[in-house]
N, C-alpha and C positions, 0 to 999 in steps of 0.2 A: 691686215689679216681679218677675214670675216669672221665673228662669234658667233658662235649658237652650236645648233646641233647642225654636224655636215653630211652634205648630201652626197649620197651615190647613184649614179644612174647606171641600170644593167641593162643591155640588148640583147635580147635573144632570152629574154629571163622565163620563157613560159615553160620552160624541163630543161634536164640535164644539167652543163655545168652553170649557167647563168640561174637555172634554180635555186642550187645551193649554194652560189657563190650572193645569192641577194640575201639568205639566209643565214650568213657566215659574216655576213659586213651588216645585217638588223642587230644579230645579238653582240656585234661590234660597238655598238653604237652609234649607227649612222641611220639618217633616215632613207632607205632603199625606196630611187623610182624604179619597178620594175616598165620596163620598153619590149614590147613582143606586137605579134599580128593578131596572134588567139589570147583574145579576150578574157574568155571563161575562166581562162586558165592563170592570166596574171593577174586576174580580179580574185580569185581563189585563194593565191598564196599571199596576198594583200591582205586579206581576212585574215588568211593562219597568222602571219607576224604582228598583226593588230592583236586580236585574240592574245599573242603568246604576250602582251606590252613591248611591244616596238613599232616603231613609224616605219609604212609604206604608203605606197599609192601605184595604182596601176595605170597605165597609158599604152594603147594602143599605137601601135607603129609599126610600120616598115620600113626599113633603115634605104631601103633603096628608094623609096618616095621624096627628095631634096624638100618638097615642099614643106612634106608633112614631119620632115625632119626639123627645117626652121622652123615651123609653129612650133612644136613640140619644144626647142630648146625658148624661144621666146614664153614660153608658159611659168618656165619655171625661176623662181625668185634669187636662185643659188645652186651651184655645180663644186661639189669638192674634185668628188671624185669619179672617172669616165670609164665603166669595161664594157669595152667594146668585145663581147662574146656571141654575139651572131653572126652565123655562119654554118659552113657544113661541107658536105661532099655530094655529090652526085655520081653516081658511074663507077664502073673501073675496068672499060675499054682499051686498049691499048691505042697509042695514036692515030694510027691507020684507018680507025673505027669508030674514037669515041662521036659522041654525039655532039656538036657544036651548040646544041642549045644549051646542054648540061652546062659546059666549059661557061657559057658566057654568062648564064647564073649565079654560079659558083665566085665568078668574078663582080658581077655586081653586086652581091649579097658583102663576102669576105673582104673585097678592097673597097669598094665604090659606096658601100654601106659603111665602112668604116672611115672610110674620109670622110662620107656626110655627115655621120655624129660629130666626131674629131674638129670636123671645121666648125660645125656649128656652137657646138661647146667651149673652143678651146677660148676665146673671150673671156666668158665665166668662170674657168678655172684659173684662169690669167689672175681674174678681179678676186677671186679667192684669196692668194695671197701663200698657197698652199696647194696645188692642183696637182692631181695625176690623173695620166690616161693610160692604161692597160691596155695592150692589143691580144688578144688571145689568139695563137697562129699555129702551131704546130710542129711536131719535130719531121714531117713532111716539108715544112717553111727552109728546111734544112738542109734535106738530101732526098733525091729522088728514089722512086721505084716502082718496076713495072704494072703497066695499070691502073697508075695516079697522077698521069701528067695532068689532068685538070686541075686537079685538086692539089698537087705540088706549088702546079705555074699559080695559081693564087694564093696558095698560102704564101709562096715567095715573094709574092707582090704584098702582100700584108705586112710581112718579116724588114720590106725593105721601108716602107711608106711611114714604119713606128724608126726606124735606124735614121732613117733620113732628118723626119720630123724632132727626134733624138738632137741632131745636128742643127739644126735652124734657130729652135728653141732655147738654148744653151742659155744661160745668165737668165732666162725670167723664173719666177715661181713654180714650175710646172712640171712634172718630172713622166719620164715616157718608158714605160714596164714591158717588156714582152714575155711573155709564158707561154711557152711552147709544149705541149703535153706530146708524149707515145699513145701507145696504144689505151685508153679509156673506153669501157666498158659503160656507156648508158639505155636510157631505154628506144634510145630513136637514131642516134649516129649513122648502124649501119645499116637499117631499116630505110631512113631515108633514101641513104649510099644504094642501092639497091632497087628502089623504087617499089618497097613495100614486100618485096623478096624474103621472107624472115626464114627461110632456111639456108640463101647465099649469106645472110647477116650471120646466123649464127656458126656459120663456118669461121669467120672473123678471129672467133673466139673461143675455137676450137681444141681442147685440149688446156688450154694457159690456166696457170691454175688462180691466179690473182693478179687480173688485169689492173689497173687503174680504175678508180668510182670517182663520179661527179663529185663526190664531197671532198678526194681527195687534192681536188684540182682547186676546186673551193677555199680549203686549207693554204694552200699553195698561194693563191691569189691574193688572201686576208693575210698573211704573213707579210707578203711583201707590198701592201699597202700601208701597213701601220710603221711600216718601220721608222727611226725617227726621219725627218722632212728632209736633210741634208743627203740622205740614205740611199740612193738611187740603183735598182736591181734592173739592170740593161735588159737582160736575157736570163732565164731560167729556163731549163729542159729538163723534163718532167716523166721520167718511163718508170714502169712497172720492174722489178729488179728480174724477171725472166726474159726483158727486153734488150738485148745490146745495140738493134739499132731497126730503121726501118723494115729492114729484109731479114733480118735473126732474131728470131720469138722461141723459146723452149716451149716446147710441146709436152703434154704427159697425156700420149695414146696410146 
């Protein structure tokens, strides 16, 4: 079992849920490596959690770069803990139409980005003695709906690759988390989804009157990391209580 202070690595930590889920596991007591593309931004919040007395350090990545995935995991001295939370959506085309560049994005980003950490980490979490890897997928990872077969067919590819790896894994140190959130409200989700669209985004969220916030996912995340080591949370799904499921959202219009 490795001593000291444990580490957490976040992808996708530069906003939303990977922001406050690195925020949520600093005042945890772990040393947060935030992993994002934009710089500024997990060099920023690197500052705030120093500033607040807690270890981070920022690292520039892209999870779909293998390369610069091994460097990145060879850098570091010690891996507790792995959330894998980069990712996203693009589009919401119907099959007939969507864009095949979106689709194939979406898929190296959410599955192929997350095998690459995944693989490259799961050694060090091995040599932990104590290791988890979070996959963050979705309650799309779940059940389809019109308009998100990209974004479904990858999240289900995410959903299967933690179930799988779940399987393979069994007897070592390592325990494999999926958290599947609904509908969450952040600053870039559906803005993305959209391709900078923010009046199709703010249709999203339309009427709901207390969607899900990144902290709550956060929360979500930090519970079931800490729990004791024997403790293993397969699957958690994760909706707003106005939500029943992908396709039923209460409204107040």
């Amino acid at each position: 079992m490795t001593t000291g202070t444990p580490v957490a690595v976040v992808t996708g930590a530069s906003s939303g849920i990977g922001a406050a889920t690195a925020r949520r596991l600093a005042a945890a007591g772990y040393h947060v490596v935030l992993a994002a593309r934009r710089a500024e931004r997990i060099e920023a919040l690197a500052g705030e959690l120093v500033s607040a007395g807690h270890r981070a350090t920022a690292h520039t990545l892209d999870v779909t770069d293998r390369a610069a995935v091994d460097a990145f995991a060879a850098g570091l001295d010690r891996c507790d803990v792995l959330i894998n939370n980069a990712g996203g959506a693009l589009g919401a085309d119907p099959v007939a139409t969507g864009d095949p560049a979106d689709w194939r994005r979406m898929f190296e980003v959410n599955v192929i980005g997350t095998l690459h950490t995944t693989q490259a980490l799961l050694p060090a979490l091995t040599e932990s003695g104590d290791g988890t890897v979070v996959v963050l997928t979705s309650t799309a990872g779940h059940g389809t709906y019109e308009g998100g077969a990209g974004y479904v067919a990858a999240k289900h590819g995410a959903h299967v690759l933690a179930e799988t790896l779940r399987l393979e894994i069994v007897g070592t140190p390592v325990r494999v988390i999926e958290i599947a959130p609904g509908m969450v409200r952040t600053e870039e989700f559906a803005t993305t989804r959209f391709h900078g669209d923010a009046e199709k985004a703010a249709k999203v969220y339309a009427g709901v009157p207390e969607p899900l916030t990144a902290d709550d996912i956060a929360d979500t995340i930090t519970w079931a990391v800490t729990r004791p080591p024997h403790v293993n949370i397969d699957l958690l799904m994760v909706r707003p209580r106005v939500q029943a499921s992908n396709t039923k959202v209460h409204r107040e219009l």
